[in-house]
C-alpha positions as CSV (number, residue, x, y, z in Angstrom):
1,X,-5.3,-7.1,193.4
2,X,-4.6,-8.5,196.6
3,X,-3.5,-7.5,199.8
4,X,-0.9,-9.9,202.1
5,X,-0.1,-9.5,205.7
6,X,3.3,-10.6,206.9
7,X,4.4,-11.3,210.1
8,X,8.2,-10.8,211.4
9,X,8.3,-14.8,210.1
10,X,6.9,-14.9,206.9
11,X,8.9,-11.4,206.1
12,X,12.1,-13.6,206.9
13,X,10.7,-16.2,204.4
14,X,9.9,-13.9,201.8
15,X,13.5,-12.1,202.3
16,X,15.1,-15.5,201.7
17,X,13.2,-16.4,198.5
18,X,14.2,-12.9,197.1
19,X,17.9,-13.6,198.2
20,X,17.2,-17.0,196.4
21,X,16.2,-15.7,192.9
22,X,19.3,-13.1,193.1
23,X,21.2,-15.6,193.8
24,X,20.2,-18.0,191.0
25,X,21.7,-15.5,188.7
26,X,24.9,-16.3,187.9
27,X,26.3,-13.3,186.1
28,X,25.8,-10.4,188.6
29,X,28.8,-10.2,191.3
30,X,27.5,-6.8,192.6
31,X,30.3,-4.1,193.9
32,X,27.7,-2.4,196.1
33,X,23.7,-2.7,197.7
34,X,22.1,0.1,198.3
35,X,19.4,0.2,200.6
36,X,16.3,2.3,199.8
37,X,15.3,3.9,203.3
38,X,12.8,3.0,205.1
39,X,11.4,-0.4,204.2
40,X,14.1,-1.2,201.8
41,X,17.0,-0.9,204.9
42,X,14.2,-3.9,206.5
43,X,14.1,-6.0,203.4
44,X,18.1,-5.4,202.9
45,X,18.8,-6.5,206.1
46,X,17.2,-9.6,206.0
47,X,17.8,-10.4,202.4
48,X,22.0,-10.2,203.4
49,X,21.9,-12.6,206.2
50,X,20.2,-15.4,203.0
51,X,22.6,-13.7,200.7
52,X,26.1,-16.0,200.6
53,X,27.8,-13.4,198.5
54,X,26.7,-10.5,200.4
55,X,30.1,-10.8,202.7
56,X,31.7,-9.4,199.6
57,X,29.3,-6.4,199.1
58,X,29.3,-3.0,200.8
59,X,26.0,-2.0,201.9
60,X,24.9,2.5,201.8
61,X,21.9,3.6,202.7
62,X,19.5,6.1,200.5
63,X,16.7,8.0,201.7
64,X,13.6,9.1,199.8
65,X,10.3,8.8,200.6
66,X,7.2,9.2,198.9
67,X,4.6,11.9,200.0
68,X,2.0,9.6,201.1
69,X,4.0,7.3,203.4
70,X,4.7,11.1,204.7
71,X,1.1,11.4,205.3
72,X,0.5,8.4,207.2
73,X,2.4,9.7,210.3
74,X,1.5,11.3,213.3
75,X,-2.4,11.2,214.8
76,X,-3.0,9.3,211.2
77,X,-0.8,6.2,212.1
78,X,-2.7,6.2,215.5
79,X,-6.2,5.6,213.6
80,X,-5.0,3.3,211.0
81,X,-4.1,0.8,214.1
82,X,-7.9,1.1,215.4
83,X,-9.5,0.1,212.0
84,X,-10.5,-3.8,211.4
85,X,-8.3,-5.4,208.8
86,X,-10.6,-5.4,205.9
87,X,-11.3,-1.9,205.8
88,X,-7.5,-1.2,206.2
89,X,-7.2,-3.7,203.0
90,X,-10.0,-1.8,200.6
91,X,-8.0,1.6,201.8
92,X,-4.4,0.2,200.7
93,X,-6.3,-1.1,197.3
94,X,-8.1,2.1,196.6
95,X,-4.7,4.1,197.5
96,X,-2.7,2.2,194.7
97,X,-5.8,2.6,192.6
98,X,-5.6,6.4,193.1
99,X,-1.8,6.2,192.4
100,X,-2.3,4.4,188.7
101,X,-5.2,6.9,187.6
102,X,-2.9,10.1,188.8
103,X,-0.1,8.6,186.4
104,X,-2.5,8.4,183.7
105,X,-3.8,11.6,184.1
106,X,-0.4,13.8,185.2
107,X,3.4,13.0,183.9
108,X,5.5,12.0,186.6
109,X,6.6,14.9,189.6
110,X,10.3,16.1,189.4
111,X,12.9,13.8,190.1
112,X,14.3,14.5,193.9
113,X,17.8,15.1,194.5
114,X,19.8,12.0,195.7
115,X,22.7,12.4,197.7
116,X,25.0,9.2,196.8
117,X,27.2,8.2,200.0
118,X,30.4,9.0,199.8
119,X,31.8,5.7,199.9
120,X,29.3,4.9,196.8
121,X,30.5,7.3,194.9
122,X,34.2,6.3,195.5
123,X,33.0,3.3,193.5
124,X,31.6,4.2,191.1
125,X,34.3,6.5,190.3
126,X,37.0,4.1,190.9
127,X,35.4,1.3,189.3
128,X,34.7,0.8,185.2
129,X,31.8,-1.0,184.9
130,X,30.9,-1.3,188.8
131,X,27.8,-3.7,189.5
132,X,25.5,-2.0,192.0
133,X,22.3,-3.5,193.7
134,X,19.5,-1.5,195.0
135,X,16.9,-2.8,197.3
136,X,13.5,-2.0,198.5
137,X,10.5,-3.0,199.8
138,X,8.2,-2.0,196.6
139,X,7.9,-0.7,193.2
140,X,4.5,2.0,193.5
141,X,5.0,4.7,190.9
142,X,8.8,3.9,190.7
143,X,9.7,7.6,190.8
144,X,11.8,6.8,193.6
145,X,14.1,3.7,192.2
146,X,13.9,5.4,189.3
147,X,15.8,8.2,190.6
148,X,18.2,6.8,192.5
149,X,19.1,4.5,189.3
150,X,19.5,7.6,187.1
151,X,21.4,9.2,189.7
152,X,23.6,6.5,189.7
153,X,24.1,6.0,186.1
154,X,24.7,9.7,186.1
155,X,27.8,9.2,188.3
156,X,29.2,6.6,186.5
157,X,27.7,5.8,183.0
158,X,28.7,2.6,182.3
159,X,27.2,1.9,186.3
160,X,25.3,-1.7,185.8
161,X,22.1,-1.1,187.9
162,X,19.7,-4.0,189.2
163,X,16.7,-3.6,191.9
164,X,15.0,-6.2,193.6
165,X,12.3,-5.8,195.6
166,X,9.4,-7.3,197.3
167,X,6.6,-6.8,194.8
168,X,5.8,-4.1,192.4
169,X,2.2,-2.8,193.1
170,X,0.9,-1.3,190.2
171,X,1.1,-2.4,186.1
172,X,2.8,0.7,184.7
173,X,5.9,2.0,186.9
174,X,8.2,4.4,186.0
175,X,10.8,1.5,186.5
176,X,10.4,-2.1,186.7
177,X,12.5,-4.1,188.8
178,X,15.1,-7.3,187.5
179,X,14.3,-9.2,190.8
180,X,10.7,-9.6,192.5
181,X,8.4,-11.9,194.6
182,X,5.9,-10.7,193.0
183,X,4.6,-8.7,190.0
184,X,1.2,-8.9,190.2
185,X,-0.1,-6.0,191.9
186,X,0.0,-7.4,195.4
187,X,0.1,-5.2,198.1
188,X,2.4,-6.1,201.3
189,X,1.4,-5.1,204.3
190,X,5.1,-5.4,206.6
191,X,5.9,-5.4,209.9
192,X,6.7,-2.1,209.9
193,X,3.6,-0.3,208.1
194,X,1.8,2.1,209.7
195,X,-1.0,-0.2,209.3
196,X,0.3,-3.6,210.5
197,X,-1.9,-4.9,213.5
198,X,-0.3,-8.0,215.4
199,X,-2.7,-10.6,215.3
């Protein structure tokens, strides 16, 4: 396991070579992306502008979060930005540690209600066999993609889903990704994190 740091360059690097191994498959022309609030909106963002087909996609926002990216808010974030980077590297490893063994030992919590945009669902109805892309930062559990995907599928069963994402952080997720930079339990630490610390 291994923890990388990217800055708002090697982010933009990393978005590209994701856009780059989407792109390299010839047989999805996706009707929609769907952006996985927060850090997926980020990664989206900069994955469209090394997308060429993107042009011809609509892009709709989804928001879920997970309850400890809740937690790190507040007085928390504050403390997380004092800490030397090595210690905040042993406490994102021992946190996706934590999240393995409490998959092992519980089943997975309820699925959350997602609310599918209305121009989404428009699709999905309208279209047979619509092609949608989802996007986010990372795979942890993959309780969130997951439900979004069912959701999805839900609307419009014969829905063709695909996620790409940055990495998936853990062996065993409740959903595995068909596009990734990486899939062997590194952990990104983004611009954005709570615990990003410019160097």
């Amino acid at each position: 396991m291994q923890v990388l740091t990217l800055d708002s360059a090697a982010f933009d690097h990393h978005a590209a070579k994701l856009a780059k191994i989407v792109e390299e498959d010839p047989t999805d022309r996706f009707d929609a992306i769907v952006a996985v609030r927060r850090g997926g909106a980020f990664v989206c963002d900069a994955f469209c502008r090394h997308f060429p087909r993107s042009r011809y996609e609509t892009r709709y926002d989804v928001t879920l979060q997970r309850p400890s990216t809740k937690r790190k808010t507040g007085i928390l974030s504050l403390i997380l930005k004092c800490l030397p980077l090595p210690v905040l590297d042993l406490m994102r490893m021992g946190e996706s540690v934590m999240l393995t063994l409490c998959r092992k030992i519980k089943a997975p919590s309820e699925t959350p209600i997602v609310e599918i945009p209305e121009g989404l669902a428009h699709i999905l109805k309208e279209r047979e066999s619509p092609e949608i892309l989802i996007i986010d930062d990372a795979i942890d559990s993959g309780d969130t993609l997951f439900a979004i995907a069912e959701t999805l599928r839900e609307t419009n069963e014969r829905a063709i889903v695909r996620i790409a994402v940055m990495t998936e952080t853990t062996g065993n997720p409740r959903i595995r990704s068909d596009y990734s930079l990486y899939r062997n339990k590194t952990l990104i630490r983004f611009p954005w994190s709570n615990d990003y610390k410019k160097r």
